[in-house]
Structure formats: C-alpha cells, structure tokens
N, C-alpha and C positions, 0 to 999 in steps of 0.2 A: 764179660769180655775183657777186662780191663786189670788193672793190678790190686792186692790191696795189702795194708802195712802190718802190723803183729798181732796190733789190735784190731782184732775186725769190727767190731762193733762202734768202735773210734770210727773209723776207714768206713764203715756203711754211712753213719750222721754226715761226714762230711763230705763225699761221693756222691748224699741219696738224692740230687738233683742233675746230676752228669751223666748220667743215661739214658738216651730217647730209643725208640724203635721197634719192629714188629719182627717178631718170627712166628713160624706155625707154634704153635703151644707152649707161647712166651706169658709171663707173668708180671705185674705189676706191685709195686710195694699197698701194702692196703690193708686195715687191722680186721680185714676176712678174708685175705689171702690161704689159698689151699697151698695143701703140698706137707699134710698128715703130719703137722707139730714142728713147721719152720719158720714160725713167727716169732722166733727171736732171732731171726737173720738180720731183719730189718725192724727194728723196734718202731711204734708209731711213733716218731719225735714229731708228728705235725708238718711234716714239710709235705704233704700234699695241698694243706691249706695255707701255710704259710711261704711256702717258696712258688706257687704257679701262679703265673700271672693266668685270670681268669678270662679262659677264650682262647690263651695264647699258645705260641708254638714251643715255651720254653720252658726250663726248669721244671722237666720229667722228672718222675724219679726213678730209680735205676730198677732194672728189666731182666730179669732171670729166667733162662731156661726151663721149662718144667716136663720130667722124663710121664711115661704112661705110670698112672694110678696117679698124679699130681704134685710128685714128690720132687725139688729143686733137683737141676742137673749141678755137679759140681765138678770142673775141669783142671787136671792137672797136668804138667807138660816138663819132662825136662829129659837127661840123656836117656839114650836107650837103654845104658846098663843099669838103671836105676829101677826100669819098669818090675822088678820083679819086689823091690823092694814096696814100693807104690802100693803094688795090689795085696803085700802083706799089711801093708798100715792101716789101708782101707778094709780089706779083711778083719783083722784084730777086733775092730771096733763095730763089727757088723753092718757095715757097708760091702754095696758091690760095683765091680769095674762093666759096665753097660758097654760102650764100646771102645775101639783103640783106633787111632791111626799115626802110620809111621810119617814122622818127618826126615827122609832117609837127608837131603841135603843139609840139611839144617843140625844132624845127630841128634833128634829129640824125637820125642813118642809122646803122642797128646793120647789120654784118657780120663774119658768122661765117669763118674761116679756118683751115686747117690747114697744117700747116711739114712739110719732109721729116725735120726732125730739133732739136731742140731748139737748136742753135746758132743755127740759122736763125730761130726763132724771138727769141731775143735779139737777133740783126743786128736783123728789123725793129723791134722796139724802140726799138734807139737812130737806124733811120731816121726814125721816125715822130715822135721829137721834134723834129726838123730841118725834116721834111717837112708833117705834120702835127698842130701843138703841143696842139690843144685834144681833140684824140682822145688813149679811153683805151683801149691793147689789154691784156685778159689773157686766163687762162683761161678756158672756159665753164664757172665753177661752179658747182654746185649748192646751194641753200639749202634749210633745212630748218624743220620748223614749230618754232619756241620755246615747245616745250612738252615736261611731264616728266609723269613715271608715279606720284603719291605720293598716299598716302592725304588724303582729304578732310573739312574742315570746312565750317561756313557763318558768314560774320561780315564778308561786304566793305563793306554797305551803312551800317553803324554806323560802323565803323575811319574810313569820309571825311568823315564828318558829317552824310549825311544821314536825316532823321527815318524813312525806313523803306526797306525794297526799293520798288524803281519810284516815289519818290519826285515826280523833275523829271519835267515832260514840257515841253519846249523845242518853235522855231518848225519847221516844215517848211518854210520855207526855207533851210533848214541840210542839206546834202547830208554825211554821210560815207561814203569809199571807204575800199573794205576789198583789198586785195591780198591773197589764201589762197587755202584750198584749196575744193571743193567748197561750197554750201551747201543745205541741204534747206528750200525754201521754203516748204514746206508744211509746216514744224515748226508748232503750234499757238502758240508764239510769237512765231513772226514772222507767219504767216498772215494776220494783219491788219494788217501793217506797210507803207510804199512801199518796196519794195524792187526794184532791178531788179538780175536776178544776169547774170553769162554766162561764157565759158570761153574760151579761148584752145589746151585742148588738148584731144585729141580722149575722144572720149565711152569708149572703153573702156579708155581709160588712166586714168580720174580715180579718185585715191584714196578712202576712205570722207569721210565730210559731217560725223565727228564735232568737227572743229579748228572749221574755218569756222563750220558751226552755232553753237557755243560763241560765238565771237567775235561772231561776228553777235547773237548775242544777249543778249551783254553791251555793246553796241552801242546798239539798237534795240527790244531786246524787249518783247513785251507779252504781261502774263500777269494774271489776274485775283488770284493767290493773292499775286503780286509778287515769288514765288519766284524767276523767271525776266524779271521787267522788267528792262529794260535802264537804265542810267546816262543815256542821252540819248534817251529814250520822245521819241518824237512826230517826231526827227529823220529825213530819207530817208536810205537806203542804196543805194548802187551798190557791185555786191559782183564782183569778178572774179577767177576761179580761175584759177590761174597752174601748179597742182600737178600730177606726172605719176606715176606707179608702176609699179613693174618689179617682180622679189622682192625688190631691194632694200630697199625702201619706199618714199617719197614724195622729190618734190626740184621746186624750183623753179629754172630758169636764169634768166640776167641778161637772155635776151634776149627772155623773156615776161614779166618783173617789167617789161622798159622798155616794151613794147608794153599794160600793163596800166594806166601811170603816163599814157602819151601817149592813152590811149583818154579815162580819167579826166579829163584836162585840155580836151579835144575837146568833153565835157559838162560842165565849169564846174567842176566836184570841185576846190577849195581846201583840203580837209583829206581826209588818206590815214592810214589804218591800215595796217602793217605787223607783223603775229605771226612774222615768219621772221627765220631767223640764219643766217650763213653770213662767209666768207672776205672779205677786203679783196678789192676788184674796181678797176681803174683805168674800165675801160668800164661801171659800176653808177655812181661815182662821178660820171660826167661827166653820166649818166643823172639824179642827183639834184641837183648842181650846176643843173641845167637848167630842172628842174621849181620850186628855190626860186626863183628868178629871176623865174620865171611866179609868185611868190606863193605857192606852196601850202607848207601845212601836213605835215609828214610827223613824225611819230611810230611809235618802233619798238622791237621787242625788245632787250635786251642782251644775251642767250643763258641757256644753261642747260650751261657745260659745265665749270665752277668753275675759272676761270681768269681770271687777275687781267688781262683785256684785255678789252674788250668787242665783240660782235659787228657785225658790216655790216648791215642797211645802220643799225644808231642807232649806228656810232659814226663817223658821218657828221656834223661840222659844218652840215652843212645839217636835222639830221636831231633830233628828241628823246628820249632815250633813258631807256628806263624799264626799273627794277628792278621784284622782288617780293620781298615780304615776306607773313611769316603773321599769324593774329590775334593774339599778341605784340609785335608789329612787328620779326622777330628776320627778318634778311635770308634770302630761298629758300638755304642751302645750296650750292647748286647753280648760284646766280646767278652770269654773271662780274659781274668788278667793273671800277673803270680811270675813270682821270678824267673821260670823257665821259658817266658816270652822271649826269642830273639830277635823275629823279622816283623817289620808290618809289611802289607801289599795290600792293594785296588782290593774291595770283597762286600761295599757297598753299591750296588745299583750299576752291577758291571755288565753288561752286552753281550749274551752270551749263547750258544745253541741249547736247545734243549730236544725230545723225542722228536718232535714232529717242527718245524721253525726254529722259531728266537723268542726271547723277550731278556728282561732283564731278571738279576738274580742277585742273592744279598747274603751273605755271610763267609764266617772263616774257611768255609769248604773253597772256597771260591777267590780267593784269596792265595791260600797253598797251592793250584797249580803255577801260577805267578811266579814262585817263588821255585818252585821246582825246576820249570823252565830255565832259567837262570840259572839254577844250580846245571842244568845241563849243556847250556853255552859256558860253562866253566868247566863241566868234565870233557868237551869236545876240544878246550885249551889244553889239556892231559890234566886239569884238576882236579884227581878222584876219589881223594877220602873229603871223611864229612868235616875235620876239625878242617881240612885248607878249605874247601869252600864256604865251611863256618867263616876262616879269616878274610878269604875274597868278596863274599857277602858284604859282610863286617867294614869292611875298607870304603865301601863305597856308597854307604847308606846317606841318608840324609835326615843326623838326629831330631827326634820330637820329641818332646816335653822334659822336664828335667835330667840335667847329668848327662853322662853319657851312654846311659843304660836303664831302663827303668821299668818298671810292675805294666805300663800300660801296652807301652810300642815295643820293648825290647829295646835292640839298640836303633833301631830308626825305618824308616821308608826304604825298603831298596831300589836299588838303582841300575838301569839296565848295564850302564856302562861298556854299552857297543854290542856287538855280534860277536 
C-alpha cells in the first residue's frame, strides 16, 4: 500500500517492519510464503526474529496482497492516458492487468497486476519508466491502523493550550475526511454530529469500530461532560472505511486508500485525516502527489514501530507528519522517528470514544486527529494550503529536544493557540 524507491529490494529490507494489517487473502513476509516463485520479493533478512518484539503489537513486517492461485497482487496507479501503456509493459513481460478502477477526480487509473515471477516483475518496472513515467507500480501493500496497546491517561486538551476539553467549536463549513477503519455513528458522541460515514469494503469483512470511533471523535466529538469533544466541535466529517479483516487482523490496501482520496475530492474534502502506517508505495505516492495538486490537506501517522524512518503515507512530502508524545511531553516510545517528522501531539493514554464507550488509547494514530483539528481551525481563519498551515503550525509550537527541528518531535508540541 505504500511507496517504494528504484531499488526494491533496498526499499523491502528497510520497510520490512512498517506494515501491519489484515485483508481477506493478505500475505505475510516468511521463508514459506506462497505466491508460485515471489520469494525474492522479500528476502528472509531475519527481521521476523530480529525486528518483533515477542508478544508484541509492533514491527510487522510488511503485508502483500495475494490474487486467487496465490500469486502477489501488484498495484500500479498514475494518469489515465498512460493506462494503455501500463497494460503493454505488463503484457510484454507476461503479466496480467486482474482489475482497474478509475480515479476520475484525481486523473488516475489504478490497476492491479500480477507477474509470473518476480524478474518479470522488475522488467516491467524498468519498462514503465520509459513507457509510462508518471505511473507508479509496486506492491499491493497493506497498511495498518497507527495505533499501539499501552496503558492510559487523560491530559490532551491542557498539553495544547486549550482552556478545557471541547473547548473550540469552529464553522461547519469546514469539511474533515477521515480515511480508517469502521465508524459507529451512533456513538453518543458523534450522534449529534454531520457526519457522513461509507465503506468501500464489503460489510462482513469490516473490522471492529473501535480505531475510527476514536479518531472520529477526536475529530468531531460532542459530549456534554467534554470528556469526549472533539478538537474541531462544530466541523463536518466524511469518514470512509478503507479497512478489511481476515485472522490476520485488519489492513488497508493502496487501491482503496486511492479510491477513498478521489471519492473525498469528488465532495470538496480539502483536508484528509490519515491514522494508518504502512510501507513506501510508488502507486500510493503518485496517489498523493495527485491529490496535493488538487489542494488538499493531508495529515498522517508516523508509525508505531520504533524505528528511526517514518512511516507512508506522512513520510510523503506531500503529506504532514505527526508524532506523539505523553503528558510529559517525552516522545511515544514506540514512535518512529526520521527527518520528515513535523508535529508532536497528545497520542499517549489519551481519552477517547471507541465502538461501544470509552477508554483510553495510545499511539501516533491518535495523535494526528490533534493535529488535523487544528489544521482545521486554521482553514476556518481562510488558511488552506498545507505549506501555510505547515507555517501556522510551525509558529506556534512549543520546541522539544534539540535545535529547532529534530528526528524525534519535529519542530515541537503544537499549540492550540485559540479557536
């Protein structure tokens, strides 16, 4: 689901723990992996034993599609007039295009593919920078929610400066999209919210409502005790579940992230929440490339797999990329890190809805609505590209740890700095 650089087999070693997640007939990295001669997708470099903490929720390693007969899906995405060339490269080499779908807002055409063998795969690679330069093919990997399992506080709505829980309540001309998993609309928090949810995958695949919930209503929320109000009260939500589940657990691919991005843009949506992590993607990339161009806002997880690279899609140039920290402001642990960090925000033991209640909740997923929020009491000021709220942001943070920029926090703490 994610991007990846020229070298792919570079680009799998150091990705091969940035992707958690389940879809129906998703695959795991593993030196008995099927999928008829694609073991050298993912070489065994050890990182199942050497990178997962044992028990633990982190440092997956990355999660590929797998089409019927067991063979990798592989996803390519870029303009429509390109498509024809696409399915010659993949042709040429004795691959075939399995299915298409148009991104009419977006001008791009994502299509899925599968190779009889992993060289083949490579060939069309280097055909398709010749043939078609502005398409990006990789893997169909799987993203995962940017969230972690760790005991819970309450203390977000202080840490940014604002005078209390559910403080702002901002214009509802302010639309934010939310790209996750599930969400229970009829949480008592959102209940009386505008919200318009939908899904993209089918109704008994969708994992539980606890992620989304959450984000959504750190989002959006309205709750009388302000337990549960949200950072941007009064703002609409379009929420679209991209999420699928097998026993593996949960997983979102690139090519329902891209169909979530172009539906959003279809209705006007200029600011996107993203709580998911996952793998560099060339066809996720071009996906987002696409979308800034149309303007829109995107804000995203870093991950949760403590590894000093940051996750897809925020470590997207096009993209804003948020850490967490606790009520100390001592960085999640757990966070990666890596030059493309900008913001920290509350994402440790933060207070939050989930399907059915409340309880507490802990990672970068959790975190980025914070930050989104914000960015939306700045587009409700007329602030609506990403580089001015990048500098609005920016202006008002409260730096942590060295310099005035740095691999852990970014450039610091944000700061509500009013309604």
């Amino acid at each position: 689901m994610f991007r990846i650089d020229g070298n792919f087999i570079a680009s799998a070693l150091a990705a091969c723990v940035l992707a958690l997640g389940t879809q129906p007939s998703y695959a795991q990295h593993g030196p008995s992996l099927p999928g008829g001669g694609y073991q050298g997708v993912y070489p065994d470099d050890g990182c199942l034993t050497q990178c997962a903490e044992p028990g633990g929720d982190f440092n997956r390693p990355v999660r590929v599609a797998l089409a019927d007969g067991g063979r990798y899906e592989f996803v390519v995405i870029g303009p429509e007039g390109q498509s024809d060339a696409v399915r010659d490269a993949v042709g040429l080499v004795g691959g075939s295009i399995i299915r298409s779908n148009s991104l009419s807002e977006l001008g791009q055409i994502s299509q899925v593919a599968t190779f009889p063998n992993f060289d083949a795969y490579q060939s069309a690679r280097a055909d398709l920078a010749a043939l078609a330069p502005q398409s990006g093919l990789g893997p169909h990997h799987l993203y995962r929610f940017a969230q972690s399992r760790r005991s819970p506080r309450v203390y977000a709505p202080s840490l940014i400066g604002d005078a209390e829980p559910g403080h702002c309540r901002i214009s509802q001309s302010i639309t934010i999209g939310m790209i996750d998993g599930p969400v229970n609309t009829d949480h008592p928090a959102l209940s009386g919210v505008d919200v318009v949810y939908e899904s993209v995958v089918d109704s008994r695949r969708q994992p539980n409502a606890d992620h989304g919930t959450a984000v959504a209503a750190l989002l959006v929320g309205e709750d009388g005790s302000g337990a549960l109000s949200g950072f941007a009260r009064g703002a609409r939500l379009y929420a679209v579940s991209v999420f699928s589940r097998d026993d593996a657990g949960e997983g979102a691919s690139v090519e329902r992230i891209a169909m979530a991005i172009d539906r959003m843009i279809n209705r006007g949506v200029r600011l996107i929440n993203l709580s998911i992590a996952g793998p560099e993607n060339p066809a996720l990339e071009a996906v987002l490339r696409a979308a800034a161009q149309r303007g829109v806002v995107m804000i995203a997880a870093s991950g949760n797999d403590r590894r000093a690279q940051v996750a897809w899609p925020a470590a997207s140039q096009d993209v804003i990329a948020v850490t967490a920290v606790d009520a100390r402001r001592r960085r999640f642990r757990m966070a990666n890190t890596g030059a493309q960090v900008e913001f920290s925000a509350p994402g440790v033991d933060v207070y939050a809805a989930r399907a059915n209640g409340a309880g507490y909740v802990t990672g970068t997923s959790f975190a980025t609505p914070i930050v989104t929020a914000l960015a939306a009491r700045q587009m409700a000021r007329g602030v609506t590209s990403t580089d001015a709220i990048r500098s609005r942001l920016r202006d008002g943070v409260e730096t942590l740890g060295p310099g005035a920029r740095n691999t852990d926090f970014g450039w610091g703490l944000v700061k509500a700095g009013g309604c």
